[in-house]
C-alpha positions in Angstrom: 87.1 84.7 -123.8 91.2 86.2 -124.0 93.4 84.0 -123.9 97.0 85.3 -123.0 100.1 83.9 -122.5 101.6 84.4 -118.2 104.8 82.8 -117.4 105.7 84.0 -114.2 101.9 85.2 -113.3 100.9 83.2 -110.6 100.9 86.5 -108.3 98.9 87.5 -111.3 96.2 84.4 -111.7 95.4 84.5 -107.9 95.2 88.1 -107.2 92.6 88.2 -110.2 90.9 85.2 -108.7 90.2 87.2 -105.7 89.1 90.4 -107.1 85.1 90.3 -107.5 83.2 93.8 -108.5 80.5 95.0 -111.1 83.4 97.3 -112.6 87.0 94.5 -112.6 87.3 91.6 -115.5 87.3 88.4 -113.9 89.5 85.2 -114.5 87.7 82.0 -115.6 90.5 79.8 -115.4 94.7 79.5 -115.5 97.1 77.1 -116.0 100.9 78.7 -115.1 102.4 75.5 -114.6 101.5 74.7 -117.6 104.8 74.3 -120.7 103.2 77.3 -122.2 101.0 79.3 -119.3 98.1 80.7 -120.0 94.7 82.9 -118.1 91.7 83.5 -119.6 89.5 86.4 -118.6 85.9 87.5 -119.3 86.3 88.9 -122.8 85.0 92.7 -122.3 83.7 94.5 -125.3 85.4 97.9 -125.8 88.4 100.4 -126.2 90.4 101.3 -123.6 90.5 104.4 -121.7 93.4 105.5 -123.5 92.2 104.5 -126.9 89.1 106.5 -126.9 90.4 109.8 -125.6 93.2 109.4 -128.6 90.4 108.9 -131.2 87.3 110.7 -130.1 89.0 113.4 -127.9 88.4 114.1 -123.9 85.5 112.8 -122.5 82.5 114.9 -121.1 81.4 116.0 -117.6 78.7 113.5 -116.7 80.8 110.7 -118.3 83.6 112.3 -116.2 81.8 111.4 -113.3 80.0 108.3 -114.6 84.1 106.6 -115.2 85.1 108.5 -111.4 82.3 106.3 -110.1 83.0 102.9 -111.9 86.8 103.1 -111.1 86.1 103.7 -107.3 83.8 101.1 -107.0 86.5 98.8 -108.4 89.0 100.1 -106.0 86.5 99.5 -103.5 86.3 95.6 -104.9 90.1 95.5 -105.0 91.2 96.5 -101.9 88.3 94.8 -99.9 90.4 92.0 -101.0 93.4 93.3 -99.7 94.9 94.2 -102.8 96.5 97.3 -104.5 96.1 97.4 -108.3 99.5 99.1 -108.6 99.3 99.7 -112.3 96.3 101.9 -112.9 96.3 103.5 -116.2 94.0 104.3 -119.1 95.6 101.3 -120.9 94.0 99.1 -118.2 90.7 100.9 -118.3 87.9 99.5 -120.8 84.6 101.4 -121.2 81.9 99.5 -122.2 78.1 100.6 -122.3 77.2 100.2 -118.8 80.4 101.1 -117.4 84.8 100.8 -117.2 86.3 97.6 -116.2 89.6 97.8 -114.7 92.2 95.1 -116.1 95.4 93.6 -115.6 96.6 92.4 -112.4 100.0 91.8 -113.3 101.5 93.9 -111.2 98.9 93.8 -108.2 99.8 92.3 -104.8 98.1 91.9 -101.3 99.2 94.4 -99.3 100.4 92.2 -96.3 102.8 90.2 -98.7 106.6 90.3 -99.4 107.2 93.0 -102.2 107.4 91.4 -105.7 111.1 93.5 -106.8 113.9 94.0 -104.4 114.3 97.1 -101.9 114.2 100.4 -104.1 112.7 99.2 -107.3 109.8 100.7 -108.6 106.8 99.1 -110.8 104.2 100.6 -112.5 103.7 103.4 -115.2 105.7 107.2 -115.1 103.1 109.4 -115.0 100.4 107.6 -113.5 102.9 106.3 -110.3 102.3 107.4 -106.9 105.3 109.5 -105.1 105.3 106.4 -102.9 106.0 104.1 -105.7 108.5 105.9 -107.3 110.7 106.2 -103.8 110.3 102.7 -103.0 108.2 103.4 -99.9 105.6 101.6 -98.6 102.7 101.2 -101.3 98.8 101.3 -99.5 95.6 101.2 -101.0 96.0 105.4 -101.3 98.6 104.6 -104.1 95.4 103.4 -106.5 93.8 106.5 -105.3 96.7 108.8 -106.5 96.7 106.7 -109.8 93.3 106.8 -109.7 93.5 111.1 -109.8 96.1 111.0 -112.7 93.5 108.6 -114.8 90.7 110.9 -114.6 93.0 113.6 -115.4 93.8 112.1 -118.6 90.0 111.7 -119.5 89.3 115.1 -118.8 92.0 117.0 -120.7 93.4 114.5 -123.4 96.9 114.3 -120.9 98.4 113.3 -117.7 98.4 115.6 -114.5 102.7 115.3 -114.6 102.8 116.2 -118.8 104.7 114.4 -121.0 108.2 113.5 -121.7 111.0 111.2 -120.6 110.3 108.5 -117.9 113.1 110.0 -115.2 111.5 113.7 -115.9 108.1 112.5 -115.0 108.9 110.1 -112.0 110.8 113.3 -111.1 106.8 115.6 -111.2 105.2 113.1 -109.4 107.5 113.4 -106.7 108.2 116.8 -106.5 106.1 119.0 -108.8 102.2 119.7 -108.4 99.8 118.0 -110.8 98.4 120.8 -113.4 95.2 120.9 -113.5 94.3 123.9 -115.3 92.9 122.5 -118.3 89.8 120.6 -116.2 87.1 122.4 -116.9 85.0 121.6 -113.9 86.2 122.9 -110.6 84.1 120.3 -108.6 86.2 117.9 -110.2 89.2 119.9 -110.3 89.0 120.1 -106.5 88.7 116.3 -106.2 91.7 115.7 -108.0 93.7 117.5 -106.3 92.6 115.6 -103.1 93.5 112.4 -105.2 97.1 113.8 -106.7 98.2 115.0 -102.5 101.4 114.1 -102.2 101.1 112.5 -99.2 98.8 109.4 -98.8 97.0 110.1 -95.7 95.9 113.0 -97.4 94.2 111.1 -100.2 90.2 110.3 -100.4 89.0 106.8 -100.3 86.9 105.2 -103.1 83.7 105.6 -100.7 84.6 109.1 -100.4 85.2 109.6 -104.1 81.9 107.9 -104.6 79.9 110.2 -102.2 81.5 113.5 -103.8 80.8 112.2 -107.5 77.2 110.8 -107.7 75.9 114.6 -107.5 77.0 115.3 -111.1 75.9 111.5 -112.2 71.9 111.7 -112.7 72.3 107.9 -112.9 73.8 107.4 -109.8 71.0 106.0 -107.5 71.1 103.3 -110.0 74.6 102.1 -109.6 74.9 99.1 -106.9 76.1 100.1 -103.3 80.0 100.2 -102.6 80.8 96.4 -102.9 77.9 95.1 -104.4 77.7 94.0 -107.6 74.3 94.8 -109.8 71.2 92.9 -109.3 70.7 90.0 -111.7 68.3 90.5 -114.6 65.3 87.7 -114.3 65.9 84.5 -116.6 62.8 83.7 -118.6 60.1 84.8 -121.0 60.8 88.5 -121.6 57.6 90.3 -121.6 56.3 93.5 -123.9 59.0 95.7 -125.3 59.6 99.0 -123.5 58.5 102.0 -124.1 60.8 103.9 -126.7 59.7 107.2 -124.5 62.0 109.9 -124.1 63.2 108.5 -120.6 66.8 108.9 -119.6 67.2 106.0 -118.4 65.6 103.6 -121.4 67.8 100.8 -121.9 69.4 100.0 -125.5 69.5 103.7 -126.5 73.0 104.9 -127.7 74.3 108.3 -127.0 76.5 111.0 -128.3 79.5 112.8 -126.4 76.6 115.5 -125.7 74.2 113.3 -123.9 71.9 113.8 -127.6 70.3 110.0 -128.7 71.9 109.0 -132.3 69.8 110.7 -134.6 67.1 112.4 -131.9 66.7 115.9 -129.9 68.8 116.9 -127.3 68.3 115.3 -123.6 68.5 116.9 -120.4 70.3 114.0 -119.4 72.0 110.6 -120.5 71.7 107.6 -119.7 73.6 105.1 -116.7 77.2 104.5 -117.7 77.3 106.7 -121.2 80.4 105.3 -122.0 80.2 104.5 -125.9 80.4 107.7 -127.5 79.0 107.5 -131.3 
């Protein structure tokens, strides 16, 4: 378990209370009326998005599309709840073995309520904002999406879509300048980011959609749970013979490299479901 201090995070405590999903952290419990406030979440074992691509470097296709899948299928838990996350960025992305887990719900809201900030004021992070956001217009569940595009971005070329620099010069690409995408090496995906980066919001994909036009380049795709759903339980008892150390994409416990190759083994056609950990 984290433990971490919230004044002023009610908002915060219940929006995370609602949000259930294979691929969000959850709350356990909260105290903000407490004389020091406090949450404490699942404790998720591993680095962040952002963390990884700084040390190890950009991630690879099929783990491209494994993390596309994850973090739509979280939207898809998050906004069934009638939320927007608001604040999607690799920071708030963790990668664990058998897939992300988006954090932080500081920022998150339902999308029927008042606005936390007064008229105009914009919250979230430069670069990874939607236009919407950064005018103070109406923010839907397409804002995530266009966060969503700007994340994947990140993994796939070691930047954001809107470069780097001050934060008035980026709020000032996301609103007016085209994302570059040049440096994602796989149009498939290049394409789909585009969709996710349009500047207007009825333009943008949903995570069903994004789902549908990802699980093609994931061979471990049948196995994640439908839209919605988390994963099947594993059974509670006795455990049986070991399994087979075969070759088999999908055995379980196996860690792999960047390249889809096992730790010490021969090349595989293909890795395994949710090859997040790269060794």
């Amino acid at each position: 378990m984290s433990r971490s201090s919230a004044t002023g995070s009610d908002a915060e405590v219940e929006a995370s209370r609602l949000v259930g999903g294979a691929f969000t952290a959850p709350v356990i419990d909260a105290d903000t009326e407490a004389e020091q406030p406090w949450m404490v979440s699942s404790y998720i074992p591993g680095p962040s998005l952002h963390q990884t691509v700084a040390e190890q470097g950009v991630l690879p296709p099929v783990t491209l599309a494994a993390l596309a899948a994850g973090l739509a299928e979280a939207l898809v838990s998050i906004h069934r709840d009638g939320l927007v996350h608001r604040d999607l960025k690799p920071s708030n992305v963790l990668l664990t073995d058998d897939g992300p887990r988006v954090i932080d719900f500081g920022i998150a809201r339902a999308l029927d309520a008042t606005a936390l900030t007064r008229t105009g004021a914009t919250i979230g992070s430069a670069g990874f904002m939607s236009p919407e956001q950064v005018a103070g217009g109406e923010i839907t569940a397409a804002s995530d999406i266009f966060s969503l595009g700007a994340v994947l971005a990140f993994a796939a070329t070691g930047t954001g879509p809107f470069g780097v620099g001050s934060a008035p010069a980026m709020l000032y690409r996301v609103v007016y300048e085209p994302p570059d995408l040049q440096s994602v090496p796989d149009p498939e995906l290049r394409a789909l980011l585009a969709d996710c980066l349009a500047k207007e919001p009825a333009l943008r994909p949903t995570p069903q959609q994004i789902l549908r036009r990802v699980a093609p380049a994931a061979p471990w795709a049948p196995h994640m749970p439908p839209a919605g759903r988390p994963p099947p339980k594993r059974p509670v008892g006795p455990r049986g013979p070991p399994p087979s150390r075969k070759c088999s994409p999908s055995t379980p416990g196996r860690r792999f490299s960047r390249r889809g190759r096992p730790a010490g083994g021969r090349p595989r056609q293909a890795p395994p479901a949710g090859p997040f950990v790269a060794t």
